[in-house]
C-alpha positions as CSV (number, residue, x, y, z in Angstrom):
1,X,-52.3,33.1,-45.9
2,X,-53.6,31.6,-42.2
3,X,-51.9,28.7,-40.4
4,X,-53.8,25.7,-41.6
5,X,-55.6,23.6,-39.5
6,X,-53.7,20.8,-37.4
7,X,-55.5,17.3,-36.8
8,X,-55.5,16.6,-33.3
9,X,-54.2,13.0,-32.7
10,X,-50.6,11.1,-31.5
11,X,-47.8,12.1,-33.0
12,X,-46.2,8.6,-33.8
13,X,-42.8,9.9,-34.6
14,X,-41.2,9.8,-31.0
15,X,-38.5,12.9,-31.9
16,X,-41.3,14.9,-33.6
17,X,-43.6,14.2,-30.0
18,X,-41.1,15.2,-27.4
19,X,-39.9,18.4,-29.8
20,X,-43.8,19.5,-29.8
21,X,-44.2,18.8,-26.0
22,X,-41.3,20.9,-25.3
23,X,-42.6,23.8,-27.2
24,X,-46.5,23.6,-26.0
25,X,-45.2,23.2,-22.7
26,X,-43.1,26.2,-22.5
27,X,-46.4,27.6,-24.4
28,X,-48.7,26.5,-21.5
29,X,-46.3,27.6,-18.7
30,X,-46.0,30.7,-20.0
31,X,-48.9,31.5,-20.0
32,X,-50.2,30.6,-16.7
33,X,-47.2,32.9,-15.4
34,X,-49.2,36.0,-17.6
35,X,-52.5,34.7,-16.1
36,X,-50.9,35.1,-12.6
37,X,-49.3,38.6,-13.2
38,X,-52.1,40.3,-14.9
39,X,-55.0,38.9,-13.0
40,X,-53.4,38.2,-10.0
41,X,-54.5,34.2,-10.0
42,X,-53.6,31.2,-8.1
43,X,-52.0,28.8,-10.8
44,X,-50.6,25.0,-10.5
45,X,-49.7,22.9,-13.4
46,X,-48.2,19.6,-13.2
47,X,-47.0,17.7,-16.3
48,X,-45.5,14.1,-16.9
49,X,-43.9,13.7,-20.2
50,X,-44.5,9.9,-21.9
51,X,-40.5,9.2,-20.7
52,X,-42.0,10.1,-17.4
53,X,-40.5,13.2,-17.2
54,X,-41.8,15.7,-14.6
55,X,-42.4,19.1,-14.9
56,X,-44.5,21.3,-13.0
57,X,-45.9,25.1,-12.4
58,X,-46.9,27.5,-9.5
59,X,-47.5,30.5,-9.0
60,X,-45.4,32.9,-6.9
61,X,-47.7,33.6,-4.5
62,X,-48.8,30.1,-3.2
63,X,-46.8,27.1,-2.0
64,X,-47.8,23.6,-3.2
65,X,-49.4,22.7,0.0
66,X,-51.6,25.7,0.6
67,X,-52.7,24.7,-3.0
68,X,-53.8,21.7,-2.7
69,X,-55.2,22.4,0.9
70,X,-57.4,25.5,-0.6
71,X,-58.1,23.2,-3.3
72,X,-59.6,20.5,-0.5
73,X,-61.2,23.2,1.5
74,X,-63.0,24.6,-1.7
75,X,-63.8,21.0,-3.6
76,X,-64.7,19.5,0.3
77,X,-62.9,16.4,-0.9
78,X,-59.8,14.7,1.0
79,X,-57.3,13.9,-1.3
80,X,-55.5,11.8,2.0
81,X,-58.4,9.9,3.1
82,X,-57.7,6.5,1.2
83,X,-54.1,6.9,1.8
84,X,-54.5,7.7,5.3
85,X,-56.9,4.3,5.7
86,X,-54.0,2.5,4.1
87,X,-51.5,3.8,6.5
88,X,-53.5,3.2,9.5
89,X,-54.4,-1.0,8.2
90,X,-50.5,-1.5,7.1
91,X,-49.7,-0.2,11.1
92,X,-52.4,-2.4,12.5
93,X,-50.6,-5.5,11.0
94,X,-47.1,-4.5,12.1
95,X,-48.2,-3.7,15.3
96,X,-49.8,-7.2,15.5
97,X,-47.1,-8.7,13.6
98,X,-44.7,-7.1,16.9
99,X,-46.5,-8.1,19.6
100,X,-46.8,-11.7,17.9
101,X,-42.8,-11.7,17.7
102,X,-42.8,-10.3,21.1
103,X,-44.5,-13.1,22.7
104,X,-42.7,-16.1,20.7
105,X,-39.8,-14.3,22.3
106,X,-40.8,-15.1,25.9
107,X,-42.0,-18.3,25.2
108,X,-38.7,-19.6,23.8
109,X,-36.8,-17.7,26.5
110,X,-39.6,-19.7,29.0
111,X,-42.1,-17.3,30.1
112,X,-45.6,-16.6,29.1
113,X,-46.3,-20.2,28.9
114,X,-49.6,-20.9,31.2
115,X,-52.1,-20.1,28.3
116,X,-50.4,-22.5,25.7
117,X,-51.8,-26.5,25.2
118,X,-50.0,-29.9,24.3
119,X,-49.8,-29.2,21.1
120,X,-48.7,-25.4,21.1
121,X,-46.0,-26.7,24.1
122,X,-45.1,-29.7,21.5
123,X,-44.8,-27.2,18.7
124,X,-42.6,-24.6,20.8
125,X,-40.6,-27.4,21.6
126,X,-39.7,-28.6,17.7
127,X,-39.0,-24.8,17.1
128,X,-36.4,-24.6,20.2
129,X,-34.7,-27.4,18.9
130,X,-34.4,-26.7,15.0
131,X,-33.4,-23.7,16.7
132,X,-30.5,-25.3,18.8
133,X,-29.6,-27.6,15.7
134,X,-29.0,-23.8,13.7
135,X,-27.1,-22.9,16.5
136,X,-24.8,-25.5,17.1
137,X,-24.4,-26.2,13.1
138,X,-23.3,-22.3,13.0
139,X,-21.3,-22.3,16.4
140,X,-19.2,-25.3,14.6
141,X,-19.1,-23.6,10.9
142,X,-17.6,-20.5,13.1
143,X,-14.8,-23.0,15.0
144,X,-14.1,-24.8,12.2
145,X,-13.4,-21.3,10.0
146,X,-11.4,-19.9,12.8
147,X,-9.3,-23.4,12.9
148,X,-8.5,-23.1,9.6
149,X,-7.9,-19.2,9.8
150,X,-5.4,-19.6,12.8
151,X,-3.7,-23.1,10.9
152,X,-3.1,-20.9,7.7
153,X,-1.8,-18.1,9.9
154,X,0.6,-20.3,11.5
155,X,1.5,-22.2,8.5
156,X,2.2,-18.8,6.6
157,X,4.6,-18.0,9.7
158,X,6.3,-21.1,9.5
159,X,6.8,-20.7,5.9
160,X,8.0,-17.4,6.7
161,X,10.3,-18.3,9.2
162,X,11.8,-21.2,7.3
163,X,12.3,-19.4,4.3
164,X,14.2,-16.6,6.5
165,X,16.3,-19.0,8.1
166,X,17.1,-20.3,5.0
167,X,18.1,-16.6,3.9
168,X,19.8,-16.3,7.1
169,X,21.6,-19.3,6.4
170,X,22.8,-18.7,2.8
171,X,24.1,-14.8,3.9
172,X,26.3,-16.2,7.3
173,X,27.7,-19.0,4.4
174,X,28.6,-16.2,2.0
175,X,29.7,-14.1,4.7
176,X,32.1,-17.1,5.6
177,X,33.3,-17.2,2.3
178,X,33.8,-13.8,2.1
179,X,36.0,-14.1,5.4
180,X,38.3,-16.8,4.3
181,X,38.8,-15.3,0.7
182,X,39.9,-12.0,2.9
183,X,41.9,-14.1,5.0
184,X,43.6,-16.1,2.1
185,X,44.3,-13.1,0.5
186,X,46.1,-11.4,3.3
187,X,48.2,-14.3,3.4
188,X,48.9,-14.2,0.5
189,X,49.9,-10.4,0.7
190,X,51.6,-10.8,3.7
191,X,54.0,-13.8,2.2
192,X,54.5,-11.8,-1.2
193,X,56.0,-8.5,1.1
194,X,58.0,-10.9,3.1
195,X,59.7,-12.3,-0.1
196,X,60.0,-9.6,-1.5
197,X,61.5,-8.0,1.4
198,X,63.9,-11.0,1.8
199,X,65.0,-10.6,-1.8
200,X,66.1,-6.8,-1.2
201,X,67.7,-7.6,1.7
202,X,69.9,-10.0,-0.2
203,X,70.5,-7.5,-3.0
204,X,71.6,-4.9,-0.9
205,X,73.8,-7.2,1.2
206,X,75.7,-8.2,-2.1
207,X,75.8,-4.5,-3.0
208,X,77.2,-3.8,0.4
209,X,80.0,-6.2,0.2
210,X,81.0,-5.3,-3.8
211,X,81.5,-1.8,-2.5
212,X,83.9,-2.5,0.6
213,X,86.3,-4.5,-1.7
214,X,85.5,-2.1,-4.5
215,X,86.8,0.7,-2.3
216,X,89.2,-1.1,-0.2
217,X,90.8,-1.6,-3.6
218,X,90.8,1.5,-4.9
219,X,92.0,3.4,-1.7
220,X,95.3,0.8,-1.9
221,X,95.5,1.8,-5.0
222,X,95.2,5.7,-4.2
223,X,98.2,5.2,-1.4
224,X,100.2,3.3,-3.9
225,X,100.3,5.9,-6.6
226,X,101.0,8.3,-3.6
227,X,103.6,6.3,-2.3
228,X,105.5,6.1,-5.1
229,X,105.5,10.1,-5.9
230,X,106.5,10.5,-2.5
231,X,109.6,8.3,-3.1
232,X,110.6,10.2,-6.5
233,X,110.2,13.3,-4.4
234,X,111.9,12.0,-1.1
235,X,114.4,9.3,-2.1
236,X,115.5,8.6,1.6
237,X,111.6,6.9,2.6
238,X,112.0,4.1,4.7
239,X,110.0,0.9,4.1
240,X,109.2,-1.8,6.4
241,X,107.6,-5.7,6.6
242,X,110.8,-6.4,4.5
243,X,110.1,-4.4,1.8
244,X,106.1,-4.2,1.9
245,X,104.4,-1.0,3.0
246,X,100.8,-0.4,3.8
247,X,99.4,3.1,4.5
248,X,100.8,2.9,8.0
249,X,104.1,2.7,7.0
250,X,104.6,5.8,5.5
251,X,107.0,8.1,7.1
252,X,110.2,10.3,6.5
253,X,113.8,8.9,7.3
């Protein structure tokens, strides 16, 4: 069975008409690419899609603007005529729109002014001074902004400079603190080492004295016990201080 006849007309399904674009346009360009190989033609094709999508063809052998130049020469049409005209009026105007602006210029800077009457003078005038009232409105806007710039400025520094003082301020405080708690402290050191150095001399004072008469005891003792072996020994001993003896008085008779 043969492909059935398709009815020409708009697709209205808008995914169904940009899938059948796709494929008839790869259709056409292929095509025109056999049509240049095999008979060795000059072939353009240019092609907006309805999203606006642009697509175009051209053969190998020719650029775009040889085509459309052989295309004038052969035809004998300008394509650039009507936009050349264009061109050429929308230059006339800007060039008279210039030499206009030139010439207000002058005037307002106080040349050019011999071919100008009362009321051109009188109307120069108006626009000098609406001219002067912009400036000098915009001159003060600009003083006023920068006043207000520079006062902020300075008041920020001031703020800055008050609030580090203050800082300043609170650190030499705590740092005065911090001095006398030291200073308390080592006095407080110092008079705890003296005491205690004061109560070890007193202890080893007393000790110093408990062990003289401790000794000075016991070494009477020691002579005595001595003594009297010695006189059970030696019966002939002598004593003197009428009868008392001390550990000088010992000797033989």
């Amino acid at each position: 069975m043969g492909r059935g006849k398709i009815e020409i007309k708009r697709i209205e399904n808008a995914t169904n008409r940009q899938v059948t674009y796709s494929k008839r346009r790869n259709g056409i360009f292929k095509k025109a690419q056999e049509l240049t190989v095999l008979c060795d033609a000059k072939v353009s094709l240019i092609m907006f899609s309805s999203t606006g999508k642009f697509h175009e063809f051209i053969s190998p052998n020719i650029s775009t603007k040889a085509f459309f130049d052989l295309y004038q020469k052969t035809t004998g049409t300008d394509l650039w005529i009507s936009h050349y005209e264009k061109m050429q009026e929308n230059y006339r105007r800007l060039k008279e729109i210039n030499k206009k602006s030139r010439r207000e210029i002058r005037q307002r800077m106080g040349g050019d002014l011999d071919d100008l009457n009362i009321k051109e003078l009188q109307a120069l005038e108006a626009k000098m001074d609406s001219s002067l009232v912009a400036i000098r409105d915009r001159k003060y806007h600009v003083i006023k902004t920068q006043t207000d710039t520079h006062r902020k400025k300075v008041s920020e520094s001031n703020t800055i400079k008050t609030v580090a003082f203050h800082s300043i301020s609170r650190v030499l405080i705590i740092f005065e603190d911090w001095n006398a708690l030291q200073v308390r402290n080592l006095e407080e050191r110092h008079a705890n080492l003296v005491f205690d150095l004061e109560t070890k001399l007193d202890q080893q004072d007393g000790i110093v004295e408990s062990e003289g008469y401790y000794n000075e005891a016991a070494n009477g003792a020691s002579n005595l016990h001595a003594l009297r072996l010695y006189q059970i020994h030696h019966p002939n001993l002598v004593l003197h201080h009428g009868g008392r003896f001390d550990s000088n008085d010992l000797r033989l008779a």
